[in-house]
PDB file of N, H, CA, C and O in Angstrom:
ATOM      1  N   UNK A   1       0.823  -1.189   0.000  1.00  0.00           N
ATOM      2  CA  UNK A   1       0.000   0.000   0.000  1.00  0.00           C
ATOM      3  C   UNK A   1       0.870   1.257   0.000  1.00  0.00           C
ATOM      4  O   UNK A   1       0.406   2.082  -0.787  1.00  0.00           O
ATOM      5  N   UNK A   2       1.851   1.631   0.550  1.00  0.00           N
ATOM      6  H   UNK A   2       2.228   0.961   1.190  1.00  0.00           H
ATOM      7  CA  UNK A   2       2.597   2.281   1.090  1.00  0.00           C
ATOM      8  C   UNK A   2       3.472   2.664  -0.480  1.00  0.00           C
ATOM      9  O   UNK A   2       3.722   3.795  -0.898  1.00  0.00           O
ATOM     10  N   UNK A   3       3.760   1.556  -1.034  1.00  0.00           N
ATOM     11  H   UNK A   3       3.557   0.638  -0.695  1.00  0.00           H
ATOM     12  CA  UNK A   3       4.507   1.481  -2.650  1.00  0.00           C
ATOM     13  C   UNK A   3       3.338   1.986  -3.186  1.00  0.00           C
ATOM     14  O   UNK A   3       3.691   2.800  -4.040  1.00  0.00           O
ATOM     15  N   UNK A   4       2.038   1.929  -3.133  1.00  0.00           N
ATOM     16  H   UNK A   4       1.752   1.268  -2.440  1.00  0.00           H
ATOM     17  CA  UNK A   4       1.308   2.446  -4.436  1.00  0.00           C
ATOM     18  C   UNK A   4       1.159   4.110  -4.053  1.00  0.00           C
ATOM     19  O   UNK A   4       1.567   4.963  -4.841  1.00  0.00           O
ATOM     20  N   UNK A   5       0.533   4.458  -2.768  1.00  0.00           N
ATOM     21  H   UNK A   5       0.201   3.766  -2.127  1.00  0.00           H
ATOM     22  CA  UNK A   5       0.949   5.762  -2.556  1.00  0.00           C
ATOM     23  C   UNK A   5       2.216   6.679  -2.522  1.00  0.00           C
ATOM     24  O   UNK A   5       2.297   7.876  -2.245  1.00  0.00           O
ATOM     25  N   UNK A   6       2.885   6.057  -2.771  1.00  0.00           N
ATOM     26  H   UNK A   6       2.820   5.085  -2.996  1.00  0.00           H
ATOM     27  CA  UNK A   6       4.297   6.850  -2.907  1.00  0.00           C
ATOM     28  C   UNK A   6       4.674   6.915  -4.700  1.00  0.00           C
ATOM     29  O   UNK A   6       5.457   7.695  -5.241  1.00  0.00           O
ATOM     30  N   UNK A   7       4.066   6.126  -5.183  1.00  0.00           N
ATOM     31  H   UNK A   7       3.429   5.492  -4.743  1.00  0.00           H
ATOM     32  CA  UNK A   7       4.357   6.321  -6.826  1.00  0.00           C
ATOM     33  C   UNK A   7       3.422   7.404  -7.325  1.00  0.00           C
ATOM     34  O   UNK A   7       3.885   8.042  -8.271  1.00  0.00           O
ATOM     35  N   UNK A   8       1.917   7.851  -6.810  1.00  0.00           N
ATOM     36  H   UNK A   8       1.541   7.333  -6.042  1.00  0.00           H
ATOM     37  CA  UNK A   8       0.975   8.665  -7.172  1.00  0.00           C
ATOM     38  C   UNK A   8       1.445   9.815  -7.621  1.00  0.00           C
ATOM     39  O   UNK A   8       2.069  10.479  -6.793  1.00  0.00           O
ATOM     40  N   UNK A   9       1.312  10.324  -8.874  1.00  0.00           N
ATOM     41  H   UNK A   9       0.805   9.784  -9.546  1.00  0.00           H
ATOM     42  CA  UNK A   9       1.709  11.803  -8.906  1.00  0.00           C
ATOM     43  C   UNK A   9       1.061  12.856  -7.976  1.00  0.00           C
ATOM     44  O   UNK A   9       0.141  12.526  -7.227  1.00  0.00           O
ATOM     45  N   UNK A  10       1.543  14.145  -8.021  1.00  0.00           N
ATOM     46  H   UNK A  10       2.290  14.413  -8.629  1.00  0.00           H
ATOM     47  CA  UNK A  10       0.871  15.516  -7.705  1.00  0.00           C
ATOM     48  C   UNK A  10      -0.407  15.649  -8.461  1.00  0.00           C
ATOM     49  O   UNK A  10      -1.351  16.367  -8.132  1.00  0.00           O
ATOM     50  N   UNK A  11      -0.339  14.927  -9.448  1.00  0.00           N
ATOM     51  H   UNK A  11       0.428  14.344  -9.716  1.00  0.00           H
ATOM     52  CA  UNK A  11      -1.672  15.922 -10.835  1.00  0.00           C
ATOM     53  C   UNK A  11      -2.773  14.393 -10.421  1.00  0.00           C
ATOM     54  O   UNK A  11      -3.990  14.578 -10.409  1.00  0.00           O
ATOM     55  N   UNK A  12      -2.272  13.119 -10.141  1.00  0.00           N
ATOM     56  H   UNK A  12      -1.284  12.968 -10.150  1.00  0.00           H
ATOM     57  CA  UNK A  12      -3.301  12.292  -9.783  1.00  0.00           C
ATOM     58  C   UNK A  12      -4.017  12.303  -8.666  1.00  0.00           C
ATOM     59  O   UNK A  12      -5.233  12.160  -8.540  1.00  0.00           O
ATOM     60  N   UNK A  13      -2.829  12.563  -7.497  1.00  0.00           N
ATOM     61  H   UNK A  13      -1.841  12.680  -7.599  1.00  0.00           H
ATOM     62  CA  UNK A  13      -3.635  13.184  -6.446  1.00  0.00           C
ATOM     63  C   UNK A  13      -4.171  14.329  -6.167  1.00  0.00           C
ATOM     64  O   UNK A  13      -4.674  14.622  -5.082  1.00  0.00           O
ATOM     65  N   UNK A  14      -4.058  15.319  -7.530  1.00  0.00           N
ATOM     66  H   UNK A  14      -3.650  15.081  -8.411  1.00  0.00           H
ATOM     67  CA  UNK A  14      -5.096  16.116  -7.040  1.00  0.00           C
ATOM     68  C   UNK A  14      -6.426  16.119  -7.839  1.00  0.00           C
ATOM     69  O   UNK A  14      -7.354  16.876  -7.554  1.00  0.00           O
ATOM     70  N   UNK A  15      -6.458  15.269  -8.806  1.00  0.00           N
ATOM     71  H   UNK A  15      -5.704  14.654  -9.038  1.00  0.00           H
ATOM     72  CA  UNK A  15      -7.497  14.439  -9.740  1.00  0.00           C
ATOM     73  C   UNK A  15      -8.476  13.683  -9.303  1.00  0.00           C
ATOM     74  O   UNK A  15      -9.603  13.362  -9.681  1.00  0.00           O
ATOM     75  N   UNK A  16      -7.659  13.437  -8.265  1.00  0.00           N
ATOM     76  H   UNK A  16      -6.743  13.697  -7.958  1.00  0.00           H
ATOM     77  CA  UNK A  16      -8.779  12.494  -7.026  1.00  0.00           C
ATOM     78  C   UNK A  16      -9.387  13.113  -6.022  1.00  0.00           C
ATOM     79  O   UNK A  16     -10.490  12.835  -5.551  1.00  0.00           O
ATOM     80  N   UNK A  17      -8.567  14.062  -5.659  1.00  0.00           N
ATOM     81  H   UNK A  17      -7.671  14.288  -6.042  1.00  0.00           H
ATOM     82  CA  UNK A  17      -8.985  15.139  -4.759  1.00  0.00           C
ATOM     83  C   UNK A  17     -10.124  16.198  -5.150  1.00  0.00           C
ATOM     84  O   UNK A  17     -11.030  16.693  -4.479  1.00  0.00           O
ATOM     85  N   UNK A  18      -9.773  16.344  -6.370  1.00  0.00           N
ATOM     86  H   UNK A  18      -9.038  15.942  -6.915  1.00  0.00           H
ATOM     87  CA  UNK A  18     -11.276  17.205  -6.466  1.00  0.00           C
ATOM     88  C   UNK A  18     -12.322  16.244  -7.434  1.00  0.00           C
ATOM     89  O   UNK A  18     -13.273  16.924  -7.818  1.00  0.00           O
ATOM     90  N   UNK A  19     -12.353  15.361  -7.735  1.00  0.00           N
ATOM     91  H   UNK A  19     -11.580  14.809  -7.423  1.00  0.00           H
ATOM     92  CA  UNK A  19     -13.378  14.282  -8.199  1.00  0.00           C
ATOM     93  C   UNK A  19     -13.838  13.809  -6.348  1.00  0.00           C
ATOM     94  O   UNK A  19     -14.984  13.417  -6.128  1.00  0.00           O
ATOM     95  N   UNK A  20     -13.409  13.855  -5.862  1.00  0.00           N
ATOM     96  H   UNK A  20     -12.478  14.173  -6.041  1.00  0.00           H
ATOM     97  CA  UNK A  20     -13.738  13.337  -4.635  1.00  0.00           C
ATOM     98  C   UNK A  20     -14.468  14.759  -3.811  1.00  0.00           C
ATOM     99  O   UNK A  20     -15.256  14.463  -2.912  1.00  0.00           O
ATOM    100  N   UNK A  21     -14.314  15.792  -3.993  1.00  0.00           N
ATOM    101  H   UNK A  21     -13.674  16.032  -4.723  1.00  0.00           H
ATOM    102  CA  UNK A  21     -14.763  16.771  -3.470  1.00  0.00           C
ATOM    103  C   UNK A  21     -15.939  17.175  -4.611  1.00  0.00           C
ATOM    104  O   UNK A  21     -16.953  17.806  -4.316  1.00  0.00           O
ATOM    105  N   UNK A  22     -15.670  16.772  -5.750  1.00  0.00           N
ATOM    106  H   UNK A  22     -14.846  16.259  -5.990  1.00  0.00           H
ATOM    107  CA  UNK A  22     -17.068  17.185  -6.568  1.00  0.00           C
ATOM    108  C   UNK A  22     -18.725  16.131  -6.220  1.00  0.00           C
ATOM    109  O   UNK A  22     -19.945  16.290  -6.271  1.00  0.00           O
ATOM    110  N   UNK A  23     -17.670  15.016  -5.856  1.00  0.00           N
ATOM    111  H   UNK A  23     -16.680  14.888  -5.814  1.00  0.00           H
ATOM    112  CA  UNK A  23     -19.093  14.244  -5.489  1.00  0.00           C
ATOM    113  C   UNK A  23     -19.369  14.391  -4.489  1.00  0.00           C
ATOM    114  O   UNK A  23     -20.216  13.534  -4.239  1.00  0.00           O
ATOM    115  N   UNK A  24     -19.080  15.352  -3.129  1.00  0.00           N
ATOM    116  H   UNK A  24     -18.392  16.048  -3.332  1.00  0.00           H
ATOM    117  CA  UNK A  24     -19.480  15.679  -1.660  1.00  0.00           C
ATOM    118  C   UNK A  24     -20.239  17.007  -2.194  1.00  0.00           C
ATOM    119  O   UNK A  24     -20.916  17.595  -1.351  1.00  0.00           O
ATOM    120  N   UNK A  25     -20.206  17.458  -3.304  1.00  0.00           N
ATOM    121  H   UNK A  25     -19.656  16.980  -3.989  1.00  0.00           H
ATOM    122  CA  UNK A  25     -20.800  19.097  -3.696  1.00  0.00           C
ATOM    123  C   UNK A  25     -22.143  18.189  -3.734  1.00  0.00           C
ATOM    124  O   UNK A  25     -23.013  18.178  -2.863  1.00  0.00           O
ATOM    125  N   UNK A  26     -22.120  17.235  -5.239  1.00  0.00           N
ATOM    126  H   UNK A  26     -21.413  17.244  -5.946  1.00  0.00           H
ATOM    127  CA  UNK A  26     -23.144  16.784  -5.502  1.00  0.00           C
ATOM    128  C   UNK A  26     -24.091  15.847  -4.528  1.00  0.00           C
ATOM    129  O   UNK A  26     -25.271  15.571  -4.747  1.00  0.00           O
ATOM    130  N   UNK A  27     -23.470  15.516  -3.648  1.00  0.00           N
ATOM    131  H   UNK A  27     -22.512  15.741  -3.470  1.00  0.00           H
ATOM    132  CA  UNK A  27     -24.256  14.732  -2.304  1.00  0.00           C
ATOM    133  C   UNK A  27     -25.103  15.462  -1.962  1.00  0.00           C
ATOM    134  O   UNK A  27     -26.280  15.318  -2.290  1.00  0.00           O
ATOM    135  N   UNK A  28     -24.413  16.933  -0.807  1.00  0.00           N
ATOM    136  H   UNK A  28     -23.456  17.050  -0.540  1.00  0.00           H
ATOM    137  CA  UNK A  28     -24.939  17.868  -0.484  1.00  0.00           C
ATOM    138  C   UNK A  28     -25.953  18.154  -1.262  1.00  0.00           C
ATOM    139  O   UNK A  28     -27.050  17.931  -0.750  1.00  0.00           O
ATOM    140  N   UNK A  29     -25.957  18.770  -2.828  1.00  0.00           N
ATOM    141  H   UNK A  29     -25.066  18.952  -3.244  1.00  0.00           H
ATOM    142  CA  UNK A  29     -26.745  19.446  -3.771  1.00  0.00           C
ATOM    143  C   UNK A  29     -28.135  18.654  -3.370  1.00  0.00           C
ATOM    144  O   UNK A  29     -29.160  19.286  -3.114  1.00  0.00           O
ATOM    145  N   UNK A  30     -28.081  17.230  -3.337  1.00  0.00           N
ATOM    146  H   UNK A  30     -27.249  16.716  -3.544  1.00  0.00           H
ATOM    147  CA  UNK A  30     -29.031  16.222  -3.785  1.00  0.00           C
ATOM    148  C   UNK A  30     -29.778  16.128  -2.337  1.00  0.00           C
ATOM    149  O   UNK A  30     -30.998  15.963  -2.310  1.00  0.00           O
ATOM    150  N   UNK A  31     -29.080  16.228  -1.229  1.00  0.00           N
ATOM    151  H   UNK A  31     -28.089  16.362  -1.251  1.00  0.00           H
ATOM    152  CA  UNK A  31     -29.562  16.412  -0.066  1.00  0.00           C
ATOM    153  C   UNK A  31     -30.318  17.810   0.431  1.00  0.00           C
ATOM    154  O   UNK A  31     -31.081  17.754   1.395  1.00  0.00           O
ATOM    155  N   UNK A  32     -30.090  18.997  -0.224  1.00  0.00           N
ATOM    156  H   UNK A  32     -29.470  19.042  -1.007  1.00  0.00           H
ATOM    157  CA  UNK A  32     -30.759  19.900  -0.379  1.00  0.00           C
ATOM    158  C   UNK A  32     -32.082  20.108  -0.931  1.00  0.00           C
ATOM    159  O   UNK A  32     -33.097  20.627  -0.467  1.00  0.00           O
ATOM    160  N   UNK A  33     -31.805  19.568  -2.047  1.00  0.00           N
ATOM    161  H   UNK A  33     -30.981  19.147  -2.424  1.00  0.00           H
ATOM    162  CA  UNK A  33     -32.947  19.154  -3.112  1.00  0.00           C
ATOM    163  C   UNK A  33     -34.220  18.612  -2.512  1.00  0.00           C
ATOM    164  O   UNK A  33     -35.355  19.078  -2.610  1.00  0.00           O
ATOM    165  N   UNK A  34     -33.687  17.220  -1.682  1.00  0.00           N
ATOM    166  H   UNK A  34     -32.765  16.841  -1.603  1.00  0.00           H
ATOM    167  CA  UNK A  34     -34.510  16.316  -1.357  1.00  0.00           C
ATOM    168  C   UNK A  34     -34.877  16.746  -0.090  1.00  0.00           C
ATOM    169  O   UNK A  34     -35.724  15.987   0.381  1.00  0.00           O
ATOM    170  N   UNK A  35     -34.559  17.723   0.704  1.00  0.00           N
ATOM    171  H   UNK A  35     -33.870  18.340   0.322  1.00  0.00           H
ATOM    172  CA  UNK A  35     -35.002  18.619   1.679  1.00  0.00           C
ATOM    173  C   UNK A  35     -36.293  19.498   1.288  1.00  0.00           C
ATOM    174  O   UNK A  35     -37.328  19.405   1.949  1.00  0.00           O
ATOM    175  N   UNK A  36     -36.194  20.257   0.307  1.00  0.00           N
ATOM    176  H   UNK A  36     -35.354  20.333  -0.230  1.00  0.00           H
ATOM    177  CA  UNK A  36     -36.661  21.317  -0.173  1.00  0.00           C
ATOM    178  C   UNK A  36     -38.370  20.390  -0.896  1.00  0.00           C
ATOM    179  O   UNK A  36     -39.526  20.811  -0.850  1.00  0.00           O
ATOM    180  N   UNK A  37     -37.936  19.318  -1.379  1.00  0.00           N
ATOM    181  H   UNK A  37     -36.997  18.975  -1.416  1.00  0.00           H
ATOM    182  CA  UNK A  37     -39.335  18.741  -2.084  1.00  0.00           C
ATOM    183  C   UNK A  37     -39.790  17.973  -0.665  1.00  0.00           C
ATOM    184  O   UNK A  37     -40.778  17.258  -0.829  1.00  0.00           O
ATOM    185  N   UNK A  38     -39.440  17.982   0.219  1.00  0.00           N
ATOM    186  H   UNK A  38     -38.637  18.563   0.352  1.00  0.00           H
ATOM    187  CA  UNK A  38     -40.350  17.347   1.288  1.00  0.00           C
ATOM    188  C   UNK A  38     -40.878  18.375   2.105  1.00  0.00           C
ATOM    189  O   UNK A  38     -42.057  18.500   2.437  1.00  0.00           O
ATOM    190  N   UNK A  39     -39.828  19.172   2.436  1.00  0.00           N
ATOM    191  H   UNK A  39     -38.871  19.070   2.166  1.00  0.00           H
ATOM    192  CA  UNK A  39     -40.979  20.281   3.314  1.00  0.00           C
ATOM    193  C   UNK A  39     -41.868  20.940   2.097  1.00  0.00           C
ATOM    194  O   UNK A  39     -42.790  21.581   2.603  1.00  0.00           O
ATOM    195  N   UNK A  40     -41.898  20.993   0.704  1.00  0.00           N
ATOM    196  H   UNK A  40     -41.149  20.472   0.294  1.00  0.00           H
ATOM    197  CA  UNK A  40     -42.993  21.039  -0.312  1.00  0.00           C
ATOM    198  C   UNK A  40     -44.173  19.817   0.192  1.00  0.00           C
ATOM    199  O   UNK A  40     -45.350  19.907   0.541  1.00  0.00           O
ATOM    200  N   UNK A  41     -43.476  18.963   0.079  1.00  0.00           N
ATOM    201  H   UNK A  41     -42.519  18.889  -0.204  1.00  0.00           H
ATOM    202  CA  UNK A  41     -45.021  17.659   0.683  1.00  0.00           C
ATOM    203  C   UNK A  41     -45.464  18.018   1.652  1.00  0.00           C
ATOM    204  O   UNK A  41     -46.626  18.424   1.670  1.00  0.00           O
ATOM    205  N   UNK A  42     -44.611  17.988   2.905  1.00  0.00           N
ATOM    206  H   UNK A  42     -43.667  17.658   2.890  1.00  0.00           H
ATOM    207  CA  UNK A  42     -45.583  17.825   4.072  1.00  0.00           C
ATOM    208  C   UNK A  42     -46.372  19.130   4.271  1.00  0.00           C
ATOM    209  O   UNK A  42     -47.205  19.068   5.175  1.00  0.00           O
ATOM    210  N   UNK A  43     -46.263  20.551   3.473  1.00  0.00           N
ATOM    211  H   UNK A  43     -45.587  20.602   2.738  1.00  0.00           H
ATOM    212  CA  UNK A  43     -46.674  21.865   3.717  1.00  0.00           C
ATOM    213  C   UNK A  43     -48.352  21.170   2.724  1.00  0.00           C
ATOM    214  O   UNK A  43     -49.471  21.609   2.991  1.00  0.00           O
ATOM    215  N   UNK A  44     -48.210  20.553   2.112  1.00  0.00           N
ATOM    216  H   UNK A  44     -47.301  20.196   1.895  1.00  0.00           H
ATOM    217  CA  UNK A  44     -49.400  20.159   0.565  1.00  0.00           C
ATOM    218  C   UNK A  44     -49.773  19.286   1.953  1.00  0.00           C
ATOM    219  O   UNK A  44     -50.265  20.177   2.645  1.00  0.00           O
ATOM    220  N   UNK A  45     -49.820  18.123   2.717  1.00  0.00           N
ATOM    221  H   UNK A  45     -49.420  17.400   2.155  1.00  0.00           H
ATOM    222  CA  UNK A  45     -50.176  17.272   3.874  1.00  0.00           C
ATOM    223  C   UNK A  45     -50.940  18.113   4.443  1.00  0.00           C
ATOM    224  O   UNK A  45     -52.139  18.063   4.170  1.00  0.00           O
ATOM    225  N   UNK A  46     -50.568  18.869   5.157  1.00  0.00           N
ATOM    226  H   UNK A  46     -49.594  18.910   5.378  1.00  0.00           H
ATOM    227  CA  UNK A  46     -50.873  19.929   6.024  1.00  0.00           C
ATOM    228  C   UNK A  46     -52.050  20.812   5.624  1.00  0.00           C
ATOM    229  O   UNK A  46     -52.984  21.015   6.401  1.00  0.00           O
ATOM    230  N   UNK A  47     -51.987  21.360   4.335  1.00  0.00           N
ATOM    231  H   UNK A  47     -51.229  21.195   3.705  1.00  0.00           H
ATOM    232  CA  UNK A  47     -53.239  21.885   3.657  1.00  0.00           C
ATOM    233  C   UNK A  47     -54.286  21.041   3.589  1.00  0.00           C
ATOM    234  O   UNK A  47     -55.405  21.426   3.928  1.00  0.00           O
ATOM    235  N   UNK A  48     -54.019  19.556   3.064  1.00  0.00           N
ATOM    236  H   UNK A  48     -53.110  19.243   2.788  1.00  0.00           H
ATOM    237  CA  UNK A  48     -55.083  18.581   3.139  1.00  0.00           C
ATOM    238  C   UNK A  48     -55.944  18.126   4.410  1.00  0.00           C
ATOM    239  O   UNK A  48     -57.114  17.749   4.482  1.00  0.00           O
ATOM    240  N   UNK A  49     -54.872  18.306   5.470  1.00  0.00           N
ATOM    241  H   UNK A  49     -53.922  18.612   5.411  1.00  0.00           H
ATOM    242  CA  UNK A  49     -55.704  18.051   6.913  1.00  0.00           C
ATOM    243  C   UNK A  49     -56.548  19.650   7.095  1.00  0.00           C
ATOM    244  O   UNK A  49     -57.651  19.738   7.636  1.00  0.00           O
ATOM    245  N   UNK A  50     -55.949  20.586   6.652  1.00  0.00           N
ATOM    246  H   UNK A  50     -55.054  20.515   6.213  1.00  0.00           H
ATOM    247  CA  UNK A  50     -57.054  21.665   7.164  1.00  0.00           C
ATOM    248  C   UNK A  50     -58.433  21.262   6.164  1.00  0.00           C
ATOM    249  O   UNK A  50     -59.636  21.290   6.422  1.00  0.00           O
ATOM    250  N   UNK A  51     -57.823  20.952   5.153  1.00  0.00           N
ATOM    251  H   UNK A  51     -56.845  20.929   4.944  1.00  0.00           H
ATOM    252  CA  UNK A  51     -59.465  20.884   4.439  1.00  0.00           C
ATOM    253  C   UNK A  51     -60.058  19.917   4.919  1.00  0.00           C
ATOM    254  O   UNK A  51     -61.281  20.051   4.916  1.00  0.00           O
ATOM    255  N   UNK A  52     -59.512  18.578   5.517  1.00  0.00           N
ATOM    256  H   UNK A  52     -58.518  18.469   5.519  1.00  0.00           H
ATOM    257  CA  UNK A  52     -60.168  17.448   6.015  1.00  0.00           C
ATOM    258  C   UNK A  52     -60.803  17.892   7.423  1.00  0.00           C
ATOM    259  O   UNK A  52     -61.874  17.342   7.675  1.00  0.00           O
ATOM    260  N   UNK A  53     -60.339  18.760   8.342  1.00  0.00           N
ATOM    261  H   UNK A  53     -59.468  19.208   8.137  1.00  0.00           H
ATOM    262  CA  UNK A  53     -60.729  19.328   9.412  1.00  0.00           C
ATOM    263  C   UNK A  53     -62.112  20.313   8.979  1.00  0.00           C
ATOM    264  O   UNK A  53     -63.070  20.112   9.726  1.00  0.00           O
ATOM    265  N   UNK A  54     -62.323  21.230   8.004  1.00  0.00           N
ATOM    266  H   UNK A  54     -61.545  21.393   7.397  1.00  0.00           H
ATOM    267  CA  UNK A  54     -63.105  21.762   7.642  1.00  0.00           C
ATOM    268  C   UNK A  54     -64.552  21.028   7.328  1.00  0.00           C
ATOM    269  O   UNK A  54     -65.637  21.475   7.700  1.00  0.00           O
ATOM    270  N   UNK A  55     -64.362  19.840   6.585  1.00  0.00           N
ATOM    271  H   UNK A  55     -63.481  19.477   6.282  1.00  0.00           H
ATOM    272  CA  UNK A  55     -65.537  18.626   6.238  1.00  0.00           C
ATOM    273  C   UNK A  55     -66.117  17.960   7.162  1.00  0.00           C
ATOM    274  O   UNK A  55     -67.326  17.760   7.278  1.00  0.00           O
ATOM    275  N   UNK A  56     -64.877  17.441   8.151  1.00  0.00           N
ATOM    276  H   UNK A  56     -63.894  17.604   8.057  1.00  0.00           H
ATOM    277  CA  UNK A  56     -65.509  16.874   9.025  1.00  0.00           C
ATOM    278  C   UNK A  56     -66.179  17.677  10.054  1.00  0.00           C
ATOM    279  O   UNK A  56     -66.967  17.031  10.745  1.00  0.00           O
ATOM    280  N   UNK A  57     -66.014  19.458  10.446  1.00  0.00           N
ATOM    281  H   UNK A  57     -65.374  19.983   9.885  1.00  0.00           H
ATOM    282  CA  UNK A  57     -66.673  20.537  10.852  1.00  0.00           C
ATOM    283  C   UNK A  57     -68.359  20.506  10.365  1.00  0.00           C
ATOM    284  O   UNK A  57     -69.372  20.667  11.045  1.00  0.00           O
ATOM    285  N   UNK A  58     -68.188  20.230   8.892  1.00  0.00           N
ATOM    286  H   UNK A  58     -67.365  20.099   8.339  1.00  0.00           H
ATOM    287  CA  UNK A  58     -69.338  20.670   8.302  1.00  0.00           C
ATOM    288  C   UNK A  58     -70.374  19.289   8.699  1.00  0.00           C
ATOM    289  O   UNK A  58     -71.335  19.326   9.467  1.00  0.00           O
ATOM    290  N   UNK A  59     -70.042  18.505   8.201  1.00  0.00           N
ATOM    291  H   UNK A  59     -69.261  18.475   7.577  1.00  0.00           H
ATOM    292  CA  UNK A  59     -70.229  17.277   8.613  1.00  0.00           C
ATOM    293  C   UNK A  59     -71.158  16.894  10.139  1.00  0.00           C
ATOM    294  O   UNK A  59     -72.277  16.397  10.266  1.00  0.00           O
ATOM    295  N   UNK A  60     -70.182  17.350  11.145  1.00  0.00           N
ATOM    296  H   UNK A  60     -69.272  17.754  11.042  1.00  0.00           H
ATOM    297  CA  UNK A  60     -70.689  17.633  12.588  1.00  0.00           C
ATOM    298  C   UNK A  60     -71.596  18.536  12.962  1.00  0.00           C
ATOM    299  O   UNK A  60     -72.294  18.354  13.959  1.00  0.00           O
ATOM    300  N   UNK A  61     -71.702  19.765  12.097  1.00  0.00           N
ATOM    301  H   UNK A  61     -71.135  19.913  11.286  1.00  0.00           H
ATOM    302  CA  UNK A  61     -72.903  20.445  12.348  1.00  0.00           C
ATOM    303  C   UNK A  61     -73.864  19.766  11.157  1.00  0.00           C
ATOM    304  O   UNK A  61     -74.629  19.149  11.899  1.00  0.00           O
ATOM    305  N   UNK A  62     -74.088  19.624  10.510  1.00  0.00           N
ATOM    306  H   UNK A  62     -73.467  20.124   9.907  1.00  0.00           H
ATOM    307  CA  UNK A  62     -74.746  18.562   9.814  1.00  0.00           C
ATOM    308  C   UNK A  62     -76.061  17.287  10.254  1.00  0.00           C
ATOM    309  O   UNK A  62     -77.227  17.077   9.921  1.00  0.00           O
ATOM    310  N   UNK A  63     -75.185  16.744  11.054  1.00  0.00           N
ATOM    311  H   UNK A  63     -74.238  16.915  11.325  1.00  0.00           H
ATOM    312  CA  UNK A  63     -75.417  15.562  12.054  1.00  0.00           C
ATOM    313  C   UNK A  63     -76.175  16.398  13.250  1.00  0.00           C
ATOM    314  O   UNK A  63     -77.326  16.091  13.560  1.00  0.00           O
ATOM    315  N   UNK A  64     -75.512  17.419  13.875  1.00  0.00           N
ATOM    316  H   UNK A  64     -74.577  17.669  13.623  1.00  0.00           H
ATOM    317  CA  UNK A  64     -75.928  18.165  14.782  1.00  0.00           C
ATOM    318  C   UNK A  64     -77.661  18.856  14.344  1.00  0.00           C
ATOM    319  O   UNK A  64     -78.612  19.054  15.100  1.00  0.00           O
ATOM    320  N   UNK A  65     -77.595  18.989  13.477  1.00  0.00           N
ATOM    321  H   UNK A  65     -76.823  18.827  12.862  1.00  0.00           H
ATOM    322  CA  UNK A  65     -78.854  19.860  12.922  1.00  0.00           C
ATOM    323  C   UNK A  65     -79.729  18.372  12.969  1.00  0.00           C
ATOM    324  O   UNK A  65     -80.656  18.218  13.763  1.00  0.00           O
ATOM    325  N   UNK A  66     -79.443  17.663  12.329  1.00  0.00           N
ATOM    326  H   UNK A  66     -78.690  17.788  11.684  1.00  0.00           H
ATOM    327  CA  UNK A  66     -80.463  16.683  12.204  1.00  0.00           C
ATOM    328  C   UNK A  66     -81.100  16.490  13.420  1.00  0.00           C
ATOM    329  O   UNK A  66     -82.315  16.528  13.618  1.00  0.00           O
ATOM    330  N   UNK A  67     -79.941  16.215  14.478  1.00  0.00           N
ATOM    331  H   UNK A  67     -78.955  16.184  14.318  1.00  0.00           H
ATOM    332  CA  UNK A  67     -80.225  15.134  15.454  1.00  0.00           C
ATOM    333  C   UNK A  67     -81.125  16.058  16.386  1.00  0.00           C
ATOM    334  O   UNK A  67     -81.606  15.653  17.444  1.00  0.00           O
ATOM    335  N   UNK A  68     -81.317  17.454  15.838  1.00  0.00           N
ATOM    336  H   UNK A  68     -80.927  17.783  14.978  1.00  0.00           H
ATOM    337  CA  UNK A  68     -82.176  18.243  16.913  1.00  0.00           C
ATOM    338  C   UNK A  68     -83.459  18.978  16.471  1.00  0.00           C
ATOM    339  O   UNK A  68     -84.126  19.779  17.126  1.00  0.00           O
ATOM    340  N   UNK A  69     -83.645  18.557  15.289  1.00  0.00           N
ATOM    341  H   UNK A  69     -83.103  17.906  14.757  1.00  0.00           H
ATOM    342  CA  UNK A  69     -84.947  18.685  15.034  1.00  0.00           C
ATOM    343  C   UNK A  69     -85.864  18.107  15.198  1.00  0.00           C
ATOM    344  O   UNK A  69     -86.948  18.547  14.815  1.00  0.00           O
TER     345      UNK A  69
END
């Protein structure tokens, strides 16, 4: 091991070095990404329970009216 790192050039190790730092950009990037489209979902979730809260409102006075006439 020791023989293969010591033969490496300057221009290979730094070939590796930033191929290796371009795919920690692109990790990050993709981890951002996939941040950004979930708090998009769960904010669209969240709208759906208010409207589901609203129906089942209507719903309950609904039932309520009936049950008191």
């Amino acid at each position: 091991m020791n023989r293969v790192l010591s033969n490496i050039s300057i221009k290979t190790s730094l070939t590796l070095f930033g191929n290796f730092s371009l795919l920690i950009i692109i990790i990050a990037f993709l981890g951002y990404r996939a941040d950004e489209e979930g708090s998009s979902s769960l904010s669209e979730v969240d709208r759906g329970a208010d409207q589901m809260r609203s129906v089942n409102r209507g719903q309950l006075s609904i039932a309520n009216a009936q049950l008191f006439i």
